[in-house]
TORKOL-4160 file (C-alpha; in steps of 0.2 Angstrom, whole numbers, padded with zeros to 4 digits, m for minus):
169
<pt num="1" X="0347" Y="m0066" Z="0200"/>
<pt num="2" X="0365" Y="m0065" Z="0194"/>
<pt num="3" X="0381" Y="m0068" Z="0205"/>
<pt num="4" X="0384" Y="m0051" Z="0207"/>
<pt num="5" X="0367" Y="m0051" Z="0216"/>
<pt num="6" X="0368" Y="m0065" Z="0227"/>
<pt num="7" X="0388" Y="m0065" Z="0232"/>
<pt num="8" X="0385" Y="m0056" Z="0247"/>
<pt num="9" X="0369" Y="m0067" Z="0254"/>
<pt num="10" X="0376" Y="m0086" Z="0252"/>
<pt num="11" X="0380" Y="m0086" Z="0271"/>
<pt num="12" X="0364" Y="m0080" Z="0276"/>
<pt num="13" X="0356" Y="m0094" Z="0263"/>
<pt num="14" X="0368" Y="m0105" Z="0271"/>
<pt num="15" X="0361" Y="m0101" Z="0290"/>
<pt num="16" X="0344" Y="m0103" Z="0283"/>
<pt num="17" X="0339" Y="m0085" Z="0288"/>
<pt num="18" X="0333" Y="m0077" Z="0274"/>
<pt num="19" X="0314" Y="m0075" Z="0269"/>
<pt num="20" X="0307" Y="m0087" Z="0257"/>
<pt num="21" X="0308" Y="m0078" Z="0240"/>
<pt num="22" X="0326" Y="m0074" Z="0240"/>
<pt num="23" X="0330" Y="m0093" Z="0248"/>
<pt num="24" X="0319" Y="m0099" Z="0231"/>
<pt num="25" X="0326" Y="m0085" Z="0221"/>
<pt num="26" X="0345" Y="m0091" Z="0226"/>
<pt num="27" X="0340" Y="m0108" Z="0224"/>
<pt num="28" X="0334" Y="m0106" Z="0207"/>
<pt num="29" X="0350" Y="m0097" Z="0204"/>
<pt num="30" X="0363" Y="m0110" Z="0211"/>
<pt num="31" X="0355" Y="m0123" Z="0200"/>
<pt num="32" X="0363" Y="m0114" Z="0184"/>
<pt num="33" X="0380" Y="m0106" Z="0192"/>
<pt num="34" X="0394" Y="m0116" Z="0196"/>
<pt num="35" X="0405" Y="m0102" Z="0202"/>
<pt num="36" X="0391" Y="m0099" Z="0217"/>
<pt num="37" X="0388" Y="m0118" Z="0218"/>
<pt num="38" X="0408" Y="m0118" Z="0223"/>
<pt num="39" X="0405" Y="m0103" Z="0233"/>
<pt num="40" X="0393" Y="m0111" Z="0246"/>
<pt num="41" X="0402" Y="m0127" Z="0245"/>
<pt num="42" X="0416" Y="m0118" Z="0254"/>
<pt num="43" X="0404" Y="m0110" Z="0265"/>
<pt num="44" X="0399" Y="m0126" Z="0268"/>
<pt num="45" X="0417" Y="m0134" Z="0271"/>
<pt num="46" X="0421" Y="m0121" Z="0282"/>
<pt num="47" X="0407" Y="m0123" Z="0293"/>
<pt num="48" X="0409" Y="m0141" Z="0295"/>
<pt num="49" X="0427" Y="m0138" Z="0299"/>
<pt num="50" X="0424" Y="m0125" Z="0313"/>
<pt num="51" X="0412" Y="m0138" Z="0320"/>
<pt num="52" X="0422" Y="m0154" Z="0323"/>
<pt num="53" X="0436" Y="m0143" Z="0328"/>
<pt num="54" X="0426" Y="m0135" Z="0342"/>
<pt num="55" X="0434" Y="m0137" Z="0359"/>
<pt num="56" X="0423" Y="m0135" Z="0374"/>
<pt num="57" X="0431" Y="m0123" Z="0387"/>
<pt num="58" X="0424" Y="m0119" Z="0405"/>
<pt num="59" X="0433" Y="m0108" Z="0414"/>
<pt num="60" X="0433" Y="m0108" Z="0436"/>
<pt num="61" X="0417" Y="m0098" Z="0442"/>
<pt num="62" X="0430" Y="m0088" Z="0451"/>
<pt num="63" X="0442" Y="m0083" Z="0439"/>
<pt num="64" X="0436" Y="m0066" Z="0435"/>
<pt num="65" X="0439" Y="m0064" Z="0453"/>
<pt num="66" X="0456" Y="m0072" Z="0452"/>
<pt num="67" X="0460" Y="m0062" Z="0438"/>
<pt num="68" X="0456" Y="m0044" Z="0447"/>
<pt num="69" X="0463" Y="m0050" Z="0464"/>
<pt num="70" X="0481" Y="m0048" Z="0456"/>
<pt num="71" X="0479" Y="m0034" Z="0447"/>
<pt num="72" X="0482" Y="m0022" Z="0462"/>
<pt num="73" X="0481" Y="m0004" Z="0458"/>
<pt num="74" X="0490" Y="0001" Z="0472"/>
<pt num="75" X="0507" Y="m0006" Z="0466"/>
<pt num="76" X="0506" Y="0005" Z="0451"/>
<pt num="77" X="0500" Y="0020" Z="0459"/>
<pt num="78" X="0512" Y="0034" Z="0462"/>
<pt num="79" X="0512" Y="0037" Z="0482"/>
<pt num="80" X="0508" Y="0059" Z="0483"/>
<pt num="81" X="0516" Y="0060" Z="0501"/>
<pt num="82" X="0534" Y="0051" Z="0496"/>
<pt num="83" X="0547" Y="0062" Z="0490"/>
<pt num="84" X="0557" Y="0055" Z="0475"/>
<pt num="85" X="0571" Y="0049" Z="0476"/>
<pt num="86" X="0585" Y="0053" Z="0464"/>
<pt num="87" X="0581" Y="0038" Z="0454"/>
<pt num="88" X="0562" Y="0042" Z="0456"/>
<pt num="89" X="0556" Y="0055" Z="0445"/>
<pt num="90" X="0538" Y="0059" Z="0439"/>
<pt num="91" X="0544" Y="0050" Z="0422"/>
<pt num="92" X="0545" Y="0032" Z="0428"/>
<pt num="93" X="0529" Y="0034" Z="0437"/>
<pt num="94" X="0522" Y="0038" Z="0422"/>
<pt num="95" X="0529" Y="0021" Z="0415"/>
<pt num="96" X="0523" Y="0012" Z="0428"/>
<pt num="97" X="0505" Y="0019" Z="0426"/>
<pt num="98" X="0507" Y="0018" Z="0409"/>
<pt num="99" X="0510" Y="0000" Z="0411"/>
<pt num="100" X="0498" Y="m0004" Z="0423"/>
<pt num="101" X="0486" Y="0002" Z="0408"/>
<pt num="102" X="0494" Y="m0012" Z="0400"/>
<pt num="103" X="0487" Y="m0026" Z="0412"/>
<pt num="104" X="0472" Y="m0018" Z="0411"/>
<pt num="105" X="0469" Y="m0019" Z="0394"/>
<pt num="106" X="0474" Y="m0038" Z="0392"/>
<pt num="107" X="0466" Y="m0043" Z="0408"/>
<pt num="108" X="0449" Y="m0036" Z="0398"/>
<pt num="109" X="0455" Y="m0044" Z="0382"/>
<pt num="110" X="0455" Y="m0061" Z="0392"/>
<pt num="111" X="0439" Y="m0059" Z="0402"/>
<pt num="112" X="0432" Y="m0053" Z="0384"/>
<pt num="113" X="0439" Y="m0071" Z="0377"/>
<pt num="114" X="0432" Y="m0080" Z="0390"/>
<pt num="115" X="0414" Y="m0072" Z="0388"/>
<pt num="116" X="0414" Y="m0078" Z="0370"/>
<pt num="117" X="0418" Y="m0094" Z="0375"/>
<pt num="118" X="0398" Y="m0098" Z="0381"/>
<pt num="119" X="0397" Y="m0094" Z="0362"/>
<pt num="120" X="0405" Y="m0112" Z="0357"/>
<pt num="121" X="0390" Y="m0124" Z="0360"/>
<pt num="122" X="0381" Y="m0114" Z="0347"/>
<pt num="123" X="0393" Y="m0121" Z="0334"/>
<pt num="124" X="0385" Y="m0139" Z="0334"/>
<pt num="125" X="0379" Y="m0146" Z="0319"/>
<pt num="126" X="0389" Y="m0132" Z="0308"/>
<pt num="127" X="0376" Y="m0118" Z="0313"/>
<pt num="128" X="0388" Y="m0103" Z="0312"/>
<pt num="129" X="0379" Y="m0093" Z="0325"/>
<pt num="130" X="0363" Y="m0095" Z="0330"/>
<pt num="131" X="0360" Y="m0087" Z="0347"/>
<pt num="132" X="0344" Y="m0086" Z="0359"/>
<pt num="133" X="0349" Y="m0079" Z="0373"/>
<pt num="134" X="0351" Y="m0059" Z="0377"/>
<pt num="135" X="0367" Y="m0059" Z="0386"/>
<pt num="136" X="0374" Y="m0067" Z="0370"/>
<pt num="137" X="0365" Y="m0055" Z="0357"/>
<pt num="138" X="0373" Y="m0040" Z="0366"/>
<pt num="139" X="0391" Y="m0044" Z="0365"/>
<pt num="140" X="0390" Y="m0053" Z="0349"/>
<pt num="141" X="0402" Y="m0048" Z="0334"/>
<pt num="142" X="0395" Y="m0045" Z="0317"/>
<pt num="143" X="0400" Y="m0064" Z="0315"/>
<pt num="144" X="0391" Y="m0066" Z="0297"/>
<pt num="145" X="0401" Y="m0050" Z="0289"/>
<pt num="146" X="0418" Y="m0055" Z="0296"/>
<pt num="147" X="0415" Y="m0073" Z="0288"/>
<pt num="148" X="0411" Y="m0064" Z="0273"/>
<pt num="149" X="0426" Y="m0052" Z="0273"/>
<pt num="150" X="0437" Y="m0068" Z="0278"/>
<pt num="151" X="0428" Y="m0077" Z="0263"/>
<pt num="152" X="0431" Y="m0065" Z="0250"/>
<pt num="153" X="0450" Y="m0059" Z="0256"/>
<pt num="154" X="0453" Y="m0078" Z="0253"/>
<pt num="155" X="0447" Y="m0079" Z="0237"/>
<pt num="156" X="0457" Y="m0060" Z="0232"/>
<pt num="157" X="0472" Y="m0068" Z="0240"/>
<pt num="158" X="0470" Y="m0085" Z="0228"/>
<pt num="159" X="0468" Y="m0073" Z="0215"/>
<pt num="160" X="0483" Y="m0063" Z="0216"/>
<pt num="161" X="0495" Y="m0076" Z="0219"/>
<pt num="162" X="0489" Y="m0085" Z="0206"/>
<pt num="163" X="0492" Y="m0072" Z="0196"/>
<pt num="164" X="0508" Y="m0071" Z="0204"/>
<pt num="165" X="0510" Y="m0089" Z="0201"/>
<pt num="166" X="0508" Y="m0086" Z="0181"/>
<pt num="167" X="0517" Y="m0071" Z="0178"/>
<pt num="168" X="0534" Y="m0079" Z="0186"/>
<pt num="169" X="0532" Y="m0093" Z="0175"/>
């Protein structure tokens, strides 16, 4: 196996969740390559990290309901039967729909956030993501391939400023 090969698999190696050959072909592997070695180290590192920083959040039962109580449609609607006034035109009720569209999209960004909070006890004892349950399997993100992408536009980002680094020296 060459690094090439096995770049793209050290967080699933990591989680434990591949089949046996590849976790003994990978094995075999980081036993002869530093460069990998250092690769799952960091894995490692920033797994750990996430864990102890871990902050357990419960949100109210009733803030969902909270939340939607003071989102009122009706406030932002444009009323059919009012004649507008000289100030009023069909323009700034389209601001203020448009805005109302606003409130809706952070409101759902924020119930979204809060959903993903049941997600933080699954970040004991530096598992990444390990989820059991359904409910938690629909709304998951691809967790494993944004670490990955975070991982490697990390090490891109090292490299160019070091190069940076050398070539205003």
């Amino acid at each position: 196996m060459t690094c090439y090969l096995s770049k793209d698999d050290w967080h699933s190696y990591y989680k434990k969740s591949l089949d046996r050959q590849k976790l003994d072909e990978m094995s075999s592997h980081l036993a002869q390559c530093s460069e990998c070695q250092n690769a799952l180290w960091q894995i490692q590192e920033t797994a750990e990290l996430l864990a102890r920083g871990k902050i357990n959040f419960d949100p109210p039962p009733d803030l969902k309901l909270n939340i939607m109580k003071t989102i009122t449609k009706s406030g932002y609607q444009a009323d059919s039967n009012k004649e507008p006034t000289q100030k009023e035109t069909a323009s700034s009720y389209h601001i203020e729909l448009r805005n109302w569209g606003f409130s809706m999209m952070a409101a759902g960004f924020l119930l979204f956030a809060l959903n993903l909070s049941s997600l933080s006890p699954n970040l004991l004892n530096t598992q990444v993501a390990q989820l059991d349950s359904g409910f938690n399997k629909q709304i998951i993100l691809p967790f494993t391939k944004m670490n990955q992408l975070a991982h490697t536009l990390l090490i891109k980002i090292d490299t160019l400023t070091d190069n940076q680094n050398k070539s205003n020296q």
